[in-house]
C-alpha positions as a Markdown table, in Angstrom:
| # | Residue | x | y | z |
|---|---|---|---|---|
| 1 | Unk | 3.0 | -7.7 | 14.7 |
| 2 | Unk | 0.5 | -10.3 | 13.8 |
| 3 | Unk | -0.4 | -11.2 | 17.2 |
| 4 | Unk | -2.0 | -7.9 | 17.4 |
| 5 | Unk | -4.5 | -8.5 | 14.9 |
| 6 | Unk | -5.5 | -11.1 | 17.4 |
| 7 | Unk | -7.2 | -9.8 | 20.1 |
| 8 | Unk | -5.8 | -6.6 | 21.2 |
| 9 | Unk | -7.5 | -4.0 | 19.1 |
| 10 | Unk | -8.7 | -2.4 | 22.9 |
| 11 | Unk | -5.1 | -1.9 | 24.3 |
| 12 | Unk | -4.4 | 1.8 | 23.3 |
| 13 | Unk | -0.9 | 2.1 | 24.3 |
| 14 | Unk | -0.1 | 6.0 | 25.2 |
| 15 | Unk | 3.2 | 7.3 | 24.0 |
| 16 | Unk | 3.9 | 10.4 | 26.5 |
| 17 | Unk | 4.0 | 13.3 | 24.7 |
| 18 | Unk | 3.0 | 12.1 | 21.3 |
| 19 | Unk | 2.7 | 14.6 | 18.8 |
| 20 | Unk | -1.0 | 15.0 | 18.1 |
| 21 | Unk | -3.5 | 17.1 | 18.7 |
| 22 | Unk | -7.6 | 16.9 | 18.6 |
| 23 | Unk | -8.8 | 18.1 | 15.5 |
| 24 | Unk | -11.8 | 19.8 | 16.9 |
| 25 | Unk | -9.6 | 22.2 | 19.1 |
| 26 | Unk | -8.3 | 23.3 | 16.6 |
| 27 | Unk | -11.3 | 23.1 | 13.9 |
| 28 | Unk | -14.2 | 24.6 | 16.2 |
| 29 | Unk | -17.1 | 23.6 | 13.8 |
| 30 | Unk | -15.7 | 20.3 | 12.6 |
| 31 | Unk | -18.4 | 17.4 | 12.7 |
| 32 | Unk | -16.9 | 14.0 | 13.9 |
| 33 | Unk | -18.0 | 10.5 | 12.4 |
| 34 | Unk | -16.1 | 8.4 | 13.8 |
| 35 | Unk | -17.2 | 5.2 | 11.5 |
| 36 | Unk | -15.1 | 2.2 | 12.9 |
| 37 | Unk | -16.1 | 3.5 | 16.1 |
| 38 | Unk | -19.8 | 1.7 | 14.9 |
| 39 | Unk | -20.5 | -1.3 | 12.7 |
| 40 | Unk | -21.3 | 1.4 | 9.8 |
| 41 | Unk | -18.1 | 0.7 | 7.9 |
| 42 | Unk | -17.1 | -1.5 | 5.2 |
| 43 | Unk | -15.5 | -4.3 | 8.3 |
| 44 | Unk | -18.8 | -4.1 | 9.2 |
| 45 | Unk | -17.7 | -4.1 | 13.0 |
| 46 | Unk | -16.5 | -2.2 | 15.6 |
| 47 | Unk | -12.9 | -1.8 | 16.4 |
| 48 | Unk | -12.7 | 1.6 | 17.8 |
| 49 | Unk | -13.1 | 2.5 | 21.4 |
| 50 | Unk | -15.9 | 4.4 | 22.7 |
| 51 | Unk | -14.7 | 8.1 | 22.8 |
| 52 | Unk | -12.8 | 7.7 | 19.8 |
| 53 | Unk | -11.1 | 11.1 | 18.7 |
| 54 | Unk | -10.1 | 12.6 | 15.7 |
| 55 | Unk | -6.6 | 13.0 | 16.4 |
| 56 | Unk | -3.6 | 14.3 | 14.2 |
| 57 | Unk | -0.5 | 15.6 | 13.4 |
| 58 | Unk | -0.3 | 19.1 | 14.2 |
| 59 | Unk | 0.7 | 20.3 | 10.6 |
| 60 | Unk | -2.1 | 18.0 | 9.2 |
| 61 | Unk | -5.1 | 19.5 | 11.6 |
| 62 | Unk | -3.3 | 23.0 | 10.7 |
| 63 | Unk | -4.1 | 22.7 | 7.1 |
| 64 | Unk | -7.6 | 21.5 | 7.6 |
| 65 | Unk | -8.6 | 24.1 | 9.5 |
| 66 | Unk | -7.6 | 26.1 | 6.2 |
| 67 | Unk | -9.5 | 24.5 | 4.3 |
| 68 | Unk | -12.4 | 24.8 | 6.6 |
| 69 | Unk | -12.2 | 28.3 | 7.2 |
| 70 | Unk | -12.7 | 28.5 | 2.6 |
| 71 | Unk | -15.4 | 25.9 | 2.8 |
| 72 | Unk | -17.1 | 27.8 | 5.6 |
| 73 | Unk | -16.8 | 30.9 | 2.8 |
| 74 | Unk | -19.0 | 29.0 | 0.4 |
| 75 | Unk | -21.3 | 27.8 | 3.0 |
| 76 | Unk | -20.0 | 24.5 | 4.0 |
| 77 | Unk | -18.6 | 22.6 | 7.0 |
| 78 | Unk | -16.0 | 19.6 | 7.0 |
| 79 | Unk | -17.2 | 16.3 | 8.4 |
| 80 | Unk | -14.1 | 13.5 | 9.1 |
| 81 | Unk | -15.1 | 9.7 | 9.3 |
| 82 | Unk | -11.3 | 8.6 | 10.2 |
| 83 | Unk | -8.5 | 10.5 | 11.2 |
| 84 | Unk | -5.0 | 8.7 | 13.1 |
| 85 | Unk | -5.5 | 4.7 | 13.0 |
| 86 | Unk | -3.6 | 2.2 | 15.4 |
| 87 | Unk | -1.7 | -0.3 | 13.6 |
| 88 | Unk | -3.8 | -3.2 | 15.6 |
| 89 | Unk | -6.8 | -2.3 | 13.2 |
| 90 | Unk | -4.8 | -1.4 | 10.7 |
| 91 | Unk | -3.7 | -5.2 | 10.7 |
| 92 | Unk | -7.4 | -5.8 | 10.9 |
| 93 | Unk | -8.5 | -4.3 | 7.7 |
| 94 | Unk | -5.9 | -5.7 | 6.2 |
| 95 | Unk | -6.7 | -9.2 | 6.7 |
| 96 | Unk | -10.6 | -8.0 | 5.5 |
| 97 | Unk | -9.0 | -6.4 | 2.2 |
| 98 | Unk | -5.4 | -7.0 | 1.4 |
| 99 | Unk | -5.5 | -4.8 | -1.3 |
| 100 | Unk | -2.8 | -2.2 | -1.6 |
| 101 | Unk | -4.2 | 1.1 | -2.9 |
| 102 | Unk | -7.4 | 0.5 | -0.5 |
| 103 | Unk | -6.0 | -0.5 | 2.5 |
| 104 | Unk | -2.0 | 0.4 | 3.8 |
| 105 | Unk | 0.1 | -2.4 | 4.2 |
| 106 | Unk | 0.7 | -2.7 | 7.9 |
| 107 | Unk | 3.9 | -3.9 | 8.0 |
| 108 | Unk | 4.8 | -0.7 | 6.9 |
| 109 | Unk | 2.2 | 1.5 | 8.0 |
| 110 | Unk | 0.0 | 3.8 | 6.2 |
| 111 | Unk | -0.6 | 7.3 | 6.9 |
| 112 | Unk | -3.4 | 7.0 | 8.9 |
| 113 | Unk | -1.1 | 5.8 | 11.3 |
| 114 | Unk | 1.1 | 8.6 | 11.6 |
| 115 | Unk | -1.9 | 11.0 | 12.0 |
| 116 | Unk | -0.8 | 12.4 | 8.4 |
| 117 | Unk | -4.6 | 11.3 | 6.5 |
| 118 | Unk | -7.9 | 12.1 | 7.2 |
| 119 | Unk | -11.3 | 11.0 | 5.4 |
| 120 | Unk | -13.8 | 13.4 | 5.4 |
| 121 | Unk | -16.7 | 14.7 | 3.2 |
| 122 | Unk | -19.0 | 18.0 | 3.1 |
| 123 | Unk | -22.1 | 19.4 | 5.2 |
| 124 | Unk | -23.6 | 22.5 | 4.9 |
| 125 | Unk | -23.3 | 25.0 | 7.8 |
| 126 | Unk | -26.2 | 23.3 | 9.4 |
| 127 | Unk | -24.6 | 20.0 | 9.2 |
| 128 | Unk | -26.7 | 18.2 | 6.5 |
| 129 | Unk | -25.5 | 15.6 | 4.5 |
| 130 | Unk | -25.0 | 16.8 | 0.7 |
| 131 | Unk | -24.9 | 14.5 | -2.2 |
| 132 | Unk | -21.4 | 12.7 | -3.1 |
| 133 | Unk | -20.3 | 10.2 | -5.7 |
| 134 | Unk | -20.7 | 7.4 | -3.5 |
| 135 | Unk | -20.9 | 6.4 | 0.3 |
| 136 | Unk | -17.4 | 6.7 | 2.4 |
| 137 | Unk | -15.7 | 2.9 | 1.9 |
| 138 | Unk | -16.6 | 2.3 | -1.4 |
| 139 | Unk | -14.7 | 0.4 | -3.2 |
| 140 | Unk | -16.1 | 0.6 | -6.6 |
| 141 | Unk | -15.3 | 3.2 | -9.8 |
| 142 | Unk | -17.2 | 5.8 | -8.7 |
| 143 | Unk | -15.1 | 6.4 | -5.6 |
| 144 | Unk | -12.4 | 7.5 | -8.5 |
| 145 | Unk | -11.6 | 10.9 | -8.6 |
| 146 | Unk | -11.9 | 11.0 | -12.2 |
| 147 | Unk | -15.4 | 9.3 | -12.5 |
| 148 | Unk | -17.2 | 11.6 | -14.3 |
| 149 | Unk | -20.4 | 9.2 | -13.7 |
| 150 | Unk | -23.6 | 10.1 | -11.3 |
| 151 | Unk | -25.2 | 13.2 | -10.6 |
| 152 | Unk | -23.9 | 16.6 | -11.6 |
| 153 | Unk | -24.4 | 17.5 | -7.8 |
| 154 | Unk | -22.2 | 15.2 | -6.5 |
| 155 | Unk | -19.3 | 15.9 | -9.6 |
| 156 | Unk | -19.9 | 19.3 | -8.2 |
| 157 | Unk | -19.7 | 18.5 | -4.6 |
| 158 | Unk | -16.2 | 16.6 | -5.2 |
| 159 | Unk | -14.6 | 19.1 | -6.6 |
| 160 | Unk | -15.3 | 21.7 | -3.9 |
| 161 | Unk | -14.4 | 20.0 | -1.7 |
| 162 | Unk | -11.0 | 18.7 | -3.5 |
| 163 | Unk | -10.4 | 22.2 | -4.1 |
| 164 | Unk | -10.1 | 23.2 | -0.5 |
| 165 | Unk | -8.0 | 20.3 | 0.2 |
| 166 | Unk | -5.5 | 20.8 | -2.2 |
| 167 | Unk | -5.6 | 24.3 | -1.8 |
| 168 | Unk | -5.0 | 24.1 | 1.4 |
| 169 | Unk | -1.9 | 21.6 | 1.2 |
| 170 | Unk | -3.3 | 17.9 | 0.8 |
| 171 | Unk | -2.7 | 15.3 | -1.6 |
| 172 | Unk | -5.7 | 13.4 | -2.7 |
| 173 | Unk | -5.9 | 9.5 | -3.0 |
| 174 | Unk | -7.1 | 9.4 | -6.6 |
| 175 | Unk | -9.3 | 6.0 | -5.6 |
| 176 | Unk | -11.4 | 7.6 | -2.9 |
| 177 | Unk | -12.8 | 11.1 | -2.7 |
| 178 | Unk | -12.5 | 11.3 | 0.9 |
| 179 | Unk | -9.0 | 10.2 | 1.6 |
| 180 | Unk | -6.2 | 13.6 | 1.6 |
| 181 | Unk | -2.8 | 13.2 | 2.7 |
| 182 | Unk | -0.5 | 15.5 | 3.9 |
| 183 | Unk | 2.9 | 15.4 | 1.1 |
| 184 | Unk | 5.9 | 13.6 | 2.8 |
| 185 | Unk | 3.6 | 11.3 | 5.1 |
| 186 | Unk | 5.3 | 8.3 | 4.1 |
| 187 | Unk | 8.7 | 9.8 | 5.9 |
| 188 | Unk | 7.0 | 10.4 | 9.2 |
| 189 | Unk | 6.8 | 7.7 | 11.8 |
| 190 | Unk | 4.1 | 5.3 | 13.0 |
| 191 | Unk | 2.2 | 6.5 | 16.3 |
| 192 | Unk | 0.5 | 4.5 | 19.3 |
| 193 | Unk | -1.3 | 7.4 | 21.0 |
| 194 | Unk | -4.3 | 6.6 | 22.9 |
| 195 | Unk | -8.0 | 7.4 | 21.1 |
| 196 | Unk | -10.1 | 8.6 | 24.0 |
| 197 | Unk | -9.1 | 11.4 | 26.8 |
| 198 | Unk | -6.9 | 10.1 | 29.4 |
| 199 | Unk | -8.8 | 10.3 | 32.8 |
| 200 | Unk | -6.7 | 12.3 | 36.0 |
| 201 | Unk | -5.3 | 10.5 | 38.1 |
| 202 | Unk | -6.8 | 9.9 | 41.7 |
| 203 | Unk | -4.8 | 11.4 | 44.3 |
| 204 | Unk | -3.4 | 8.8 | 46.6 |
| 205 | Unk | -4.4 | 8.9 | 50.3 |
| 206 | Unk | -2.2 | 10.1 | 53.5 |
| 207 | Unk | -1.0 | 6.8 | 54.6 |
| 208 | Unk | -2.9 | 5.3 | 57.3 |
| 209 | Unk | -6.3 | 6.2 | 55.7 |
| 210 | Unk | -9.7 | 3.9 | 54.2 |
């Protein structure tokens, strides 16, 4: 497993018929930030592909369209900055931060690899940014869900948007306001499903043809 944290972070191996779907067919008006898809992350590098989706389980994207569909009640919209993870980077933040709690373990896998977790945050219908205890990938206090630190707008902003979650069937990570599981991911196994849309396949020619 170590070898591929060395050098094979672009070899998306597909798995036929693996059992995800994209999150955005099945949340219409979900935004997608796709942060390790950029250098705007905490590894402060890229190590997604280009045309990185937001894939998961079927259950998991399921229950956050629920809790879109109350968040678009109250005038809000979901916004995800990592959905399913393949283990390569997993193996890659991990030698960044081995720090359980923060980062999965990849010899076991964490839950972003089974498509079972998603980060995400608020916008408003109009996709603007509201206020939150701190950037995604922060690894200081005020991550925690109990910080009862900053602004009162970003208490207030955590809490919405921890009430839809949980409301509509995810676990929180109590370290990191973004991170919601869905209960029982641990049990569920590892996937290697390709990130961006596979292309058709060409047609082959009549024989005897250019």
């Amino acid at each position: 497993m170590g070898g591929l944290a060395n050098g094979v972070l672009g070899l998306w191996l597909a798995a036929a018929g693996a059992p995800v779907v994209d999150a955005t067919e099945v949340v219409e008006d979900l935004v997608v930030d796709m942060r390790y898809a950029t250098p705007d992350n905490f590894l402060k590098q890229k190590v997604y592909p280009d045309g990185a989706r937001c894939l998961l389980l079927p259950q998991t994207a399921e229950r956050l369209k629920k809790a879109a569909d109350t968040l678009r009640a109250q005038g809000y919209r979901l916004k995800v900055y990592d959905c399913y993870r393949p283990i390569a980077v997993q193996w890659q933040m991990w030698k960044i931060m081995p720090k359980p709690g923060y980062v999965a373990n990849p010899k076991k896998g964490g839950n972003h690899n089974r498509g079972a977790a998603v980060d995400l945050t608020l916008v408003t219908a109009d996709g603007a940014e509201v206020e939150m205890p701190t950037p995604f990938d922060s690894f200081e206090r005020a991550a925690h869900h109990g910080y009862q630190g900053g602004t009162k707008a970003s208490r207030e902003h955590r809490e919405i948007l921890r009430a839809a979650m949980e409301g509509a069937g995810f676990k929180r990570n109590a370290m990191e306001w973004w991170h919601y599981d869905l209960p029982g991911a641990t049990k569920l196994p590892v996937l290697d499903v390709p990130f961006a849309p596979t292309q058709d396949t060409p047609t082959p020619k009549p024989s005897g043809t250019d």
